[in-house]
N, CA, C and O atoms as a MOPAC input file, in Angstrom:
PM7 MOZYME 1SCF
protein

 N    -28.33200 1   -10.24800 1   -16.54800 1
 C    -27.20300 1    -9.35000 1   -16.47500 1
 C    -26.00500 1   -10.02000 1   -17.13400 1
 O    -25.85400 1   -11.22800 1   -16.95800 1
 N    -25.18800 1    -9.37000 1   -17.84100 1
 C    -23.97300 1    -9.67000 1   -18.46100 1
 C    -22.85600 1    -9.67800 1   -17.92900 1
 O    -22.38300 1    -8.54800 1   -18.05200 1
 N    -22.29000 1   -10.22600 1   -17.49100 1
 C    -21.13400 1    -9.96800 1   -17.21000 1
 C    -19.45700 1   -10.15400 1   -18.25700 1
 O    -19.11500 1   -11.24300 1   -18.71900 1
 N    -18.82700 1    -9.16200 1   -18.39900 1
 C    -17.60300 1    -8.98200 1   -19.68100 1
 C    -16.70400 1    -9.46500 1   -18.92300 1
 O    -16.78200 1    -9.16100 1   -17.73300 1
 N    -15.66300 1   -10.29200 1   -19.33600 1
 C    -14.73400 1   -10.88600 1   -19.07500 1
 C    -13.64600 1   -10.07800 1   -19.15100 1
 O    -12.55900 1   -10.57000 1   -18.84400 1
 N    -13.70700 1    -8.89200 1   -19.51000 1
 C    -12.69700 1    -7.48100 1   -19.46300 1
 C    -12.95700 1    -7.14100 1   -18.11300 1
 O    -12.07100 1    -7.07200 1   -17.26100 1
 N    -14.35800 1    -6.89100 1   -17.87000 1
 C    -14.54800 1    -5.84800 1   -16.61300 1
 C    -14.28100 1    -6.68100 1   -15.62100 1
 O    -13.98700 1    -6.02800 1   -14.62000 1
 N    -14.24500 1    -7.88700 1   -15.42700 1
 C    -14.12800 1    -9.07800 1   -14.01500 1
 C    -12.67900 1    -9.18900 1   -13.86900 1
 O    -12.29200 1    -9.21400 1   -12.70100 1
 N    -11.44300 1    -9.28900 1   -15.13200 1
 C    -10.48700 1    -9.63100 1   -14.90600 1
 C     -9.83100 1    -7.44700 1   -14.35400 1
 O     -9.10300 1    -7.53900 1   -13.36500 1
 N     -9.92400 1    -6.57300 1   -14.61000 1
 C     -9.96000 1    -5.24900 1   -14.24600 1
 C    -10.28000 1    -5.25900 1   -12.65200 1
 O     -9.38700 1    -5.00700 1   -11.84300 1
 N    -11.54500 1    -5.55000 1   -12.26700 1
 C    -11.88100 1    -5.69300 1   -10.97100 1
 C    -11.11900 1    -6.46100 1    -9.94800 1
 O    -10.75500 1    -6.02800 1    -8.85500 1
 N    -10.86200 1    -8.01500 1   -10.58100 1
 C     -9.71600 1    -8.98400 1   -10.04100 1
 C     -8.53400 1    -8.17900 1    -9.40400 1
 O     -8.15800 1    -8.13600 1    -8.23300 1
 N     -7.88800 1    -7.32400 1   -10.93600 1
 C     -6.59900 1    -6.75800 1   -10.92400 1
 C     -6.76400 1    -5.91000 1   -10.02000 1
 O     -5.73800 1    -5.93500 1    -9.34100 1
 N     -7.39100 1    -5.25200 1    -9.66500 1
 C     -7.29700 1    -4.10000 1    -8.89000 1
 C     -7.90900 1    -4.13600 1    -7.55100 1
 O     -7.91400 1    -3.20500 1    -6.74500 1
 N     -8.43900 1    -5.33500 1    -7.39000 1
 C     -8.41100 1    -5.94700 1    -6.27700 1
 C     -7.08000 1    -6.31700 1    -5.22300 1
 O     -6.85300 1    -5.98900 1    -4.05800 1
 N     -6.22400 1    -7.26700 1    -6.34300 1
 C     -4.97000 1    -7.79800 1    -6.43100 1
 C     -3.96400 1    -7.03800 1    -5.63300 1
 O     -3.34700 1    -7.40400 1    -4.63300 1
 N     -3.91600 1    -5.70100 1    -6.39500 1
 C     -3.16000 1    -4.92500 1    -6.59400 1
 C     -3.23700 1    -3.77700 1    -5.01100 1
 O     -2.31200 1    -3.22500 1    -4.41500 1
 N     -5.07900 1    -3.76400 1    -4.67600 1
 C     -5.00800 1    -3.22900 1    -3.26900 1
 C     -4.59800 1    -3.63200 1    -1.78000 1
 O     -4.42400 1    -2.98900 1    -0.74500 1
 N     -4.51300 1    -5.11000 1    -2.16400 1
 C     -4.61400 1    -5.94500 1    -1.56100 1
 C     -3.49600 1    -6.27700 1    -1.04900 1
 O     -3.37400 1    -6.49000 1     0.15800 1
 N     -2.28600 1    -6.38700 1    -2.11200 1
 C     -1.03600 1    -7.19500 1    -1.84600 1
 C     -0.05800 1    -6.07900 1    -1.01400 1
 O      0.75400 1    -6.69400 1    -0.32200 1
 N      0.07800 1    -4.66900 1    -0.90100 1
 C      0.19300 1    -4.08400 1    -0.71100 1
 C      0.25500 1    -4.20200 1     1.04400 1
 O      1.23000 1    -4.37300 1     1.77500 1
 N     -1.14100 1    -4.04300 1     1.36300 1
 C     -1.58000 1    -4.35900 1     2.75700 1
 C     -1.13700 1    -5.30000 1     3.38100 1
 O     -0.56700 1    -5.01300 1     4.43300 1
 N     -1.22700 1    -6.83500 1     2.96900 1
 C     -1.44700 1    -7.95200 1     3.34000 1
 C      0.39000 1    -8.26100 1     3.28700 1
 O      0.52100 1    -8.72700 1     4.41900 1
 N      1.62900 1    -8.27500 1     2.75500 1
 C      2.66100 1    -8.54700 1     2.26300 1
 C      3.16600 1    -7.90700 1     3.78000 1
 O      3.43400 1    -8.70000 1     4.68400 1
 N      3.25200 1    -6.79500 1     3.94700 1
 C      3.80800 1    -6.05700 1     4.91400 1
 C      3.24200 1    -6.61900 1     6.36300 1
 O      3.95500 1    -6.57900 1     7.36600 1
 N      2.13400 1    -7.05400 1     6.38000 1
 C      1.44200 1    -7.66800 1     7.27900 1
 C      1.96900 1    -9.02200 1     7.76400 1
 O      1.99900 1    -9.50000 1     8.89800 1
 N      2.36000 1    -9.48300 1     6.63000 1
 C      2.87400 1   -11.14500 1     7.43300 1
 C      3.82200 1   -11.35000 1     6.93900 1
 O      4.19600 1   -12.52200 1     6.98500 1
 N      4.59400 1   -10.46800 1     6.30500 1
 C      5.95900 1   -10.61500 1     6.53500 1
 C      6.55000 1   -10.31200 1     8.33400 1
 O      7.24600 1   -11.07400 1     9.00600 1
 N      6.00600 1    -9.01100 1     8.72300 1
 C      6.41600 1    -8.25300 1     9.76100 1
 C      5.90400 1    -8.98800 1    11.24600 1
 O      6.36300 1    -9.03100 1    12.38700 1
 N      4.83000 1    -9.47200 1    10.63500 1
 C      3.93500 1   -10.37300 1    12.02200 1
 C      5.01900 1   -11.82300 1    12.11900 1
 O      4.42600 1   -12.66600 1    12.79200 1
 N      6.28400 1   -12.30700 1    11.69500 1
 C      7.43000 1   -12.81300 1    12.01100 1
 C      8.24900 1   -12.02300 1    12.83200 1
 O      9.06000 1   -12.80200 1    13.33300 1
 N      8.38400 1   -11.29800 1    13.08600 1
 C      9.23800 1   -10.43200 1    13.16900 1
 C      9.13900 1    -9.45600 1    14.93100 1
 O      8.25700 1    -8.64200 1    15.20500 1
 N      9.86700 1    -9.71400 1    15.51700 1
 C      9.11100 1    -8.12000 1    16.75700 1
 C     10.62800 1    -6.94700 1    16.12200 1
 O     11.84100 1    -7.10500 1    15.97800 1
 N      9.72300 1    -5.90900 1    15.92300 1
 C     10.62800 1    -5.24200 1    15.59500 1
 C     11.26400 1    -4.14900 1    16.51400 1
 O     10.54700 1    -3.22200 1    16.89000 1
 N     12.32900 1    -4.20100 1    16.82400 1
 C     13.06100 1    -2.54900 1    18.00600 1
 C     12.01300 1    -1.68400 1    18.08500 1
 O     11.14900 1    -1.53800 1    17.22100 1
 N     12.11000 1    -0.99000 1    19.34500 1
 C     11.65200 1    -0.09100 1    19.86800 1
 C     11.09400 1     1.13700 1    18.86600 1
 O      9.99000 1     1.67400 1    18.78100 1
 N     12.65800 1     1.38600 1    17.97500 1
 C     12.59100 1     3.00600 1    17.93900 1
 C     12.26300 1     2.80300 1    16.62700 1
 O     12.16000 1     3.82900 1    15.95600 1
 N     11.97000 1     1.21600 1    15.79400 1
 C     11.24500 1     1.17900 1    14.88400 1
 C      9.36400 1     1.57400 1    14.81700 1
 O      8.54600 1     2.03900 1    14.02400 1
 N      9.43000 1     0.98300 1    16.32900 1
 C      7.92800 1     1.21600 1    16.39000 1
 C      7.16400 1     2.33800 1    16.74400 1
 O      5.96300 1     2.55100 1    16.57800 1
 N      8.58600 1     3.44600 1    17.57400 1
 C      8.30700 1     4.67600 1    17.73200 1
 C      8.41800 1     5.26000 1    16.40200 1
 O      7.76300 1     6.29900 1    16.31000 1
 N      8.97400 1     4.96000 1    15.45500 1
 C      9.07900 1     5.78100 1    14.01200 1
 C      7.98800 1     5.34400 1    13.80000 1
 O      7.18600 1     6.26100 1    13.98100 1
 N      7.38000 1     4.24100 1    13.44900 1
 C      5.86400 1     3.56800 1    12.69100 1
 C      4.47900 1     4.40100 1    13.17400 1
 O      3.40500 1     4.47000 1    12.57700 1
 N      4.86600 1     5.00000 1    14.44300 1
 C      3.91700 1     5.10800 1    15.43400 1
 C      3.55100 1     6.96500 1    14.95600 1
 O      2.61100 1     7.66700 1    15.32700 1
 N      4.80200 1     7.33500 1    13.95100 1
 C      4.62800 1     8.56700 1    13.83200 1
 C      4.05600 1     9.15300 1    12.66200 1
 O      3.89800 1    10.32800 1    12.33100 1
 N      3.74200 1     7.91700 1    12.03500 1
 C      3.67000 1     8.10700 1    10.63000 1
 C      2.06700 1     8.77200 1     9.90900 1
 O      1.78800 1     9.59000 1     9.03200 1
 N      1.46400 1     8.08200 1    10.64500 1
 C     -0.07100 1     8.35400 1    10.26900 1
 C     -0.03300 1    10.38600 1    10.57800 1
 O     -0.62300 1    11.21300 1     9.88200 1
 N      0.84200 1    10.67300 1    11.80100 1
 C      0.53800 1    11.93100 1    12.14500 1
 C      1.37400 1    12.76700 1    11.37200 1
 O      1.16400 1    13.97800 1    11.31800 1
 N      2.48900 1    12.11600 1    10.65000 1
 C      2.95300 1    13.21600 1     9.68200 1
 C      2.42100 1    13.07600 1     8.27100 1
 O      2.48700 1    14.02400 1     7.48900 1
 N      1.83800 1    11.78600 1     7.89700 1
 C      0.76200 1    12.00600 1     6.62400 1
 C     -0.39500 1    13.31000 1     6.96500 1
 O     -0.44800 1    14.35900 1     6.32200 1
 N     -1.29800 1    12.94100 1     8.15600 1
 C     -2.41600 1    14.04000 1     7.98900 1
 C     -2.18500 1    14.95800 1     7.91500 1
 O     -2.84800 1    15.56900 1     7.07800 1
 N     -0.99700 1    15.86000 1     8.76900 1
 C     -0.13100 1    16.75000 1     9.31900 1
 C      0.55200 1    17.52500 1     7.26900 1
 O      0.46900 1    18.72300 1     6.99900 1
 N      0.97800 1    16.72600 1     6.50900 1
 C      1.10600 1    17.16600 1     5.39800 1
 C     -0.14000 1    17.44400 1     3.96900 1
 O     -0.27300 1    18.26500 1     3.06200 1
 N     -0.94700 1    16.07700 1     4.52200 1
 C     -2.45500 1    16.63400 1     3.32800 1
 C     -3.17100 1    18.04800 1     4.38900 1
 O     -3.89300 1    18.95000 1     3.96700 1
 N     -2.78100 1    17.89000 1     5.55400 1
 C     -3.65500 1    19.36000 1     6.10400 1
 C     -3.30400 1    20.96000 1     5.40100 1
 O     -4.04400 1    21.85700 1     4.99800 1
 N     -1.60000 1    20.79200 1     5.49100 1
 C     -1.13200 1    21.73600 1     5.27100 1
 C     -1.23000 1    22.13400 1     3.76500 1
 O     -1.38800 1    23.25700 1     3.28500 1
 N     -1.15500 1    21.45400 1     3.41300 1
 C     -1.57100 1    21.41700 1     1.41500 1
 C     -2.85000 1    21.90300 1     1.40100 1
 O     -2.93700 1    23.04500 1     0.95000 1
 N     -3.99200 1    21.32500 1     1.79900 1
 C     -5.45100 1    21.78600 1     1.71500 1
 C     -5.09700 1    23.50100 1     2.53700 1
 O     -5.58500 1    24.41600 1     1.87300 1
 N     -4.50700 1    23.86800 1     3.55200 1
 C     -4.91100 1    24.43000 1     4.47000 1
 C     -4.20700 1    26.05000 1     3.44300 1
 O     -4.93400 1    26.97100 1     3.07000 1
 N     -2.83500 1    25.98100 1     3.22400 1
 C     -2.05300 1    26.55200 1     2.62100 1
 C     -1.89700 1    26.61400 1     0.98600 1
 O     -1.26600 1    27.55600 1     0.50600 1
 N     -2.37500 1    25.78000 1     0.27300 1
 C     -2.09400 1    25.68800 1    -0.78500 1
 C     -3.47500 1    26.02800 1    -1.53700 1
 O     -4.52800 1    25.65000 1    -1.02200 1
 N     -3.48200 1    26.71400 1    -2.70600 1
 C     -4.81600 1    27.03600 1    -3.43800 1
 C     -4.24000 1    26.90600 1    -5.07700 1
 O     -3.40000 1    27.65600 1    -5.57400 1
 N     -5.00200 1    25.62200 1    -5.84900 1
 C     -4.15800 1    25.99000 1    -7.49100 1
 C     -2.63400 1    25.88500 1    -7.76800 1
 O     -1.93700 1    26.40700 1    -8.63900 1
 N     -2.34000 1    25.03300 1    -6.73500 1
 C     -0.66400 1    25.04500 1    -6.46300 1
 C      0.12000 1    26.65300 1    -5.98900 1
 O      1.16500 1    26.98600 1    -6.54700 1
 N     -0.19400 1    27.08500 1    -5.47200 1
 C      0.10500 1    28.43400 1    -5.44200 1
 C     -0.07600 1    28.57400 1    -3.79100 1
 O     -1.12500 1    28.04800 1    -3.42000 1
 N      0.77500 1    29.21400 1    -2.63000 1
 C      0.76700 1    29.13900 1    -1.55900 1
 C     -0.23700 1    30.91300 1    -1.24000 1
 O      0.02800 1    32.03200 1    -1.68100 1
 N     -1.09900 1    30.56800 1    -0.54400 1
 C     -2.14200 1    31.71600 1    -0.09000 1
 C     -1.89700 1    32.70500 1     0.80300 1
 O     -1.58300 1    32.41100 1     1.95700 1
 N     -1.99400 1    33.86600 1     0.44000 1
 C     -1.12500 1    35.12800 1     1.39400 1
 C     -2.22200 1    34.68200 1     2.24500 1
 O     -3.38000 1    34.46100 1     1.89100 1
 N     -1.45000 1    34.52100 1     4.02700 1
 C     -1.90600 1    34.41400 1     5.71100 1
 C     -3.39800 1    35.46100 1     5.66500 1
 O     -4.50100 1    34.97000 1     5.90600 1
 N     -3.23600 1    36.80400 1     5.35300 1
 C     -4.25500 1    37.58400 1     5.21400 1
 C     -5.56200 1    37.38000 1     4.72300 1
 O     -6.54600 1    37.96300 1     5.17800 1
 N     -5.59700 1    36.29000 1     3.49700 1
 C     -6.44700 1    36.44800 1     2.64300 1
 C     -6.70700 1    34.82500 1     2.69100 1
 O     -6.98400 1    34.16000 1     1.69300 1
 N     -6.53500 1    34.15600 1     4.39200 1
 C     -6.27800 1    32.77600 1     3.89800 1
 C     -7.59000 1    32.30500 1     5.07900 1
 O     -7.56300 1    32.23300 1     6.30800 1
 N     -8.48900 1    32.08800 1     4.26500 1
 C     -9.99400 1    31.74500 1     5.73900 1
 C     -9.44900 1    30.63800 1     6.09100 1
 O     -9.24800 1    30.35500 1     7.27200 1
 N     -9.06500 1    29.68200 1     4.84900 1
 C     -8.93700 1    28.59900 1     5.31100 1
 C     -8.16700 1    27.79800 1     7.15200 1
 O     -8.45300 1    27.07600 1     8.10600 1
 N     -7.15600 1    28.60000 1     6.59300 1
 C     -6.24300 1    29.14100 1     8.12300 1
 C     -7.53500 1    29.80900 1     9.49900 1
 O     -7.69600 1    29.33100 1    10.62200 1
 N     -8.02700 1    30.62000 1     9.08000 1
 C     -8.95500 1    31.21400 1    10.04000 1
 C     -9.79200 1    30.14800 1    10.72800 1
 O     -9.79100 1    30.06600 1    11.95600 1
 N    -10.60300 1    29.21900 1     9.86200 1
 C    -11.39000 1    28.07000 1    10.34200 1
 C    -10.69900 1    26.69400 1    10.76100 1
 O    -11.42500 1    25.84100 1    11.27300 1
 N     -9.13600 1    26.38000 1    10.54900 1
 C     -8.44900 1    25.32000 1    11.01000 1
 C     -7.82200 1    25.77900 1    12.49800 1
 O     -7.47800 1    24.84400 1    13.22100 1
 N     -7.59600 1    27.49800 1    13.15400 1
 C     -7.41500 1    27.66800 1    14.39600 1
 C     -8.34200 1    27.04700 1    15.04900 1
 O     -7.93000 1    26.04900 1    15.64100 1
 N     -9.78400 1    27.34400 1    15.19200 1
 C    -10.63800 1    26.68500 1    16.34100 1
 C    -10.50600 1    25.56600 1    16.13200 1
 O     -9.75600 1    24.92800 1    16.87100 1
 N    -11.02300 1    25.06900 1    15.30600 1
 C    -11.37900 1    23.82900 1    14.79300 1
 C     -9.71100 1    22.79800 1    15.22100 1
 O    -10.01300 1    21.61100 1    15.34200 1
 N     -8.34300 1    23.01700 1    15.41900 1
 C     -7.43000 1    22.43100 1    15.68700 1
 C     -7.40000 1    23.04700 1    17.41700 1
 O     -6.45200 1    22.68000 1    18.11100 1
 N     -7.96800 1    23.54100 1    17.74400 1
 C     -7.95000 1    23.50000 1    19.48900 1
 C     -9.08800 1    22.90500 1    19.88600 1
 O     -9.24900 1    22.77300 1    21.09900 1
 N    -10.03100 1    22.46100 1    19.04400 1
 C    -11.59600 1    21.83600 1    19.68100 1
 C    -10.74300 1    20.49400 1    19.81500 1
 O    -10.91900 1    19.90000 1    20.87800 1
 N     -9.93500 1    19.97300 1    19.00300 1
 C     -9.47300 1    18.74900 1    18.39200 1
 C     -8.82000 1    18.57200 1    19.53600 1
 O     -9.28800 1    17.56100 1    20.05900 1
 N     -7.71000 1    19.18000 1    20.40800 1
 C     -6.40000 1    19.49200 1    21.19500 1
 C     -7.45300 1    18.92100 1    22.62100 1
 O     -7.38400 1    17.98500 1    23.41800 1
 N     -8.24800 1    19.88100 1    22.42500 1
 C     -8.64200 1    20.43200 1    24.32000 1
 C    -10.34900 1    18.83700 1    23.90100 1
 O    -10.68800 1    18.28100 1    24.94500 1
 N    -10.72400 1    18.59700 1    23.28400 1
 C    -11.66700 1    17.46600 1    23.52900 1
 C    -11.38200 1    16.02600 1    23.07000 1
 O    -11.86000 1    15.05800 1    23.66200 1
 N    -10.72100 1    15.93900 1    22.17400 1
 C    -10.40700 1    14.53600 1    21.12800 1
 C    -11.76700 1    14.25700 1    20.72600 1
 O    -12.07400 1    13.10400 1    21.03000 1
 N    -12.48900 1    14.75800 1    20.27800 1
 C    -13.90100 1    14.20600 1    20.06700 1
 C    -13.65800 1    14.85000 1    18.56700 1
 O    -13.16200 1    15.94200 1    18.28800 1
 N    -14.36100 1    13.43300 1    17.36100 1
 C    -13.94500 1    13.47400 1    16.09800 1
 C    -15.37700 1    14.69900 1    15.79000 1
 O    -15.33600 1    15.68300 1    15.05200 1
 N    -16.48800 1    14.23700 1    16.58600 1
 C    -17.65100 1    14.46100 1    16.27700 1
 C    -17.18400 1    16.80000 1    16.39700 1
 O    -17.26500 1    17.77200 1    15.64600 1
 N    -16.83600 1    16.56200 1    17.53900 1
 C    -17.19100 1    18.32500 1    17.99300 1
 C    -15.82700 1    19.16400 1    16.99200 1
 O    -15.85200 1    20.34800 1    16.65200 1
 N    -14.82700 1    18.26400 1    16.71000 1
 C    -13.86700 1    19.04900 1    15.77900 1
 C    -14.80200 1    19.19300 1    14.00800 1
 O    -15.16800 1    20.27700 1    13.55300 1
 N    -14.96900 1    18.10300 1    13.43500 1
 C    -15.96900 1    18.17600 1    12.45000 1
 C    -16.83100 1    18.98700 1    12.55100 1
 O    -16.87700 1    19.66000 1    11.52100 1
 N    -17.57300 1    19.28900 1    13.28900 1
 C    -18.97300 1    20.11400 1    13.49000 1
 C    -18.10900 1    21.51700 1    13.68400 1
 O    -18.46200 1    22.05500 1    12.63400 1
 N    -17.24900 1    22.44700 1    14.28600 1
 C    -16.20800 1    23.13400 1    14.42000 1
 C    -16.00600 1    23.71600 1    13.18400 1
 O    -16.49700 1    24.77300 1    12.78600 1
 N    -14.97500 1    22.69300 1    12.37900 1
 C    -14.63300 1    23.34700 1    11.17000 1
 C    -15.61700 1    23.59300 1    10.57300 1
 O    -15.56600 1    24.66200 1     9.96400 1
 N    -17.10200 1    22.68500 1    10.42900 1
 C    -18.07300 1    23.02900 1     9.24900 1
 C    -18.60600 1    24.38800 1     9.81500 1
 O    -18.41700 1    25.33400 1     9.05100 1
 N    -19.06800 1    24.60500 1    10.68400 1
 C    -19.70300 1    25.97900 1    11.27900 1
 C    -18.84400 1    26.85700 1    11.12200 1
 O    -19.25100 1    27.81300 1    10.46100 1
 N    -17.53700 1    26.93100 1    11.55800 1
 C    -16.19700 1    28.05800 1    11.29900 1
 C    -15.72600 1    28.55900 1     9.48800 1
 O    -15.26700 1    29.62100 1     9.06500 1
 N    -16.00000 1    27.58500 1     8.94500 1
 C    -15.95600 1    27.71900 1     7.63700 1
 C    -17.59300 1    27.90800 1     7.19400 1
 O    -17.84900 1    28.58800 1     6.20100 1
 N    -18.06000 1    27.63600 1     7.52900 1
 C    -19.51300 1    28.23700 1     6.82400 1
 C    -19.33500 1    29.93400 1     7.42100 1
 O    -19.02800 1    30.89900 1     6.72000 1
 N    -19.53100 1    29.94300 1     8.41800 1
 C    -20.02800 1    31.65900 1     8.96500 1
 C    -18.54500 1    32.38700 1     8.46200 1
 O    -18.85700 1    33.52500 1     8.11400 1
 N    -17.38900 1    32.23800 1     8.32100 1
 C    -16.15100 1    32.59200 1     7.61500 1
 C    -16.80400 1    33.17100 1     6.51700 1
 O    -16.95400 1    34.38000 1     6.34200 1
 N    -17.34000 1    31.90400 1     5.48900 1
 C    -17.34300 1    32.58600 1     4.19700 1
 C    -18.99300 1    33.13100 1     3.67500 1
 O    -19.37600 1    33.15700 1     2.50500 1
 N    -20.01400 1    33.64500 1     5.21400 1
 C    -20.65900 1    34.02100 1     4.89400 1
 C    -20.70200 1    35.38900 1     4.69300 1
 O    -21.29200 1    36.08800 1     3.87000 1
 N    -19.46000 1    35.78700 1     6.22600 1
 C    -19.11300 1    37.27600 1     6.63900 1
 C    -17.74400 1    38.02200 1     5.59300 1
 O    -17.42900 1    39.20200 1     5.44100 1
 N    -17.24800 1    36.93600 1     5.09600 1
 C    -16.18300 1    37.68400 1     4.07700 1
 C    -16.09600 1    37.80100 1     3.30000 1
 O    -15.13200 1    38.43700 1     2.87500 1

């Protein structure tokens, strides 16, 4: 096997590059105890990322926002966001949306 001295230093880089990212914020901050209402902001963050790629997938089609009527997608994220609410189980919300969106777009 060959290995190119292009493709190893590419791999390196982008190794580098995933890496420093993670790791920088990590031990800089692990000095540090940071306030309260820093950690209540930190603490919120993951839920307003998913909370915005949901709404994009959920609402958005082609960049173009989807009339409520004509929007399954919406139809199969109701159950499927109360299986999530009323069990916390990753397994029964997954299985939820796939069944709610399959029989959705078998009947419409």
């Amino acid at each position: 096997m060959d290995i190119r001295l292009d493709i190893l230093w590419i791999i390196l880089g982008t190794a580098l590059v995933t890496l420093l990212p993670r790791v920088i914020p990590l031990v800089v901050l692990s000095r540090f105890e940071l306030p309260p209402g820093m950690l209540r902001f930190l603490n919120q963050v993951p839920i307003a990322v998913m909370s915005a790629l949901l709404a994009q997938e959920i609402f958005l089609e082609s960049g173009r926002v989807v009339p409520l009527m004509e929007n399954i997608k919406l139809l199969a994220a109701l159950p499927t966001f109360l299986v999530a609410m009323l069990t916390k189980s990753l397994l029964g919300t997954v299985v939820t949306g796939v069944v709610t969106m399959a029989l959705l777009q078998l009947w419409l």
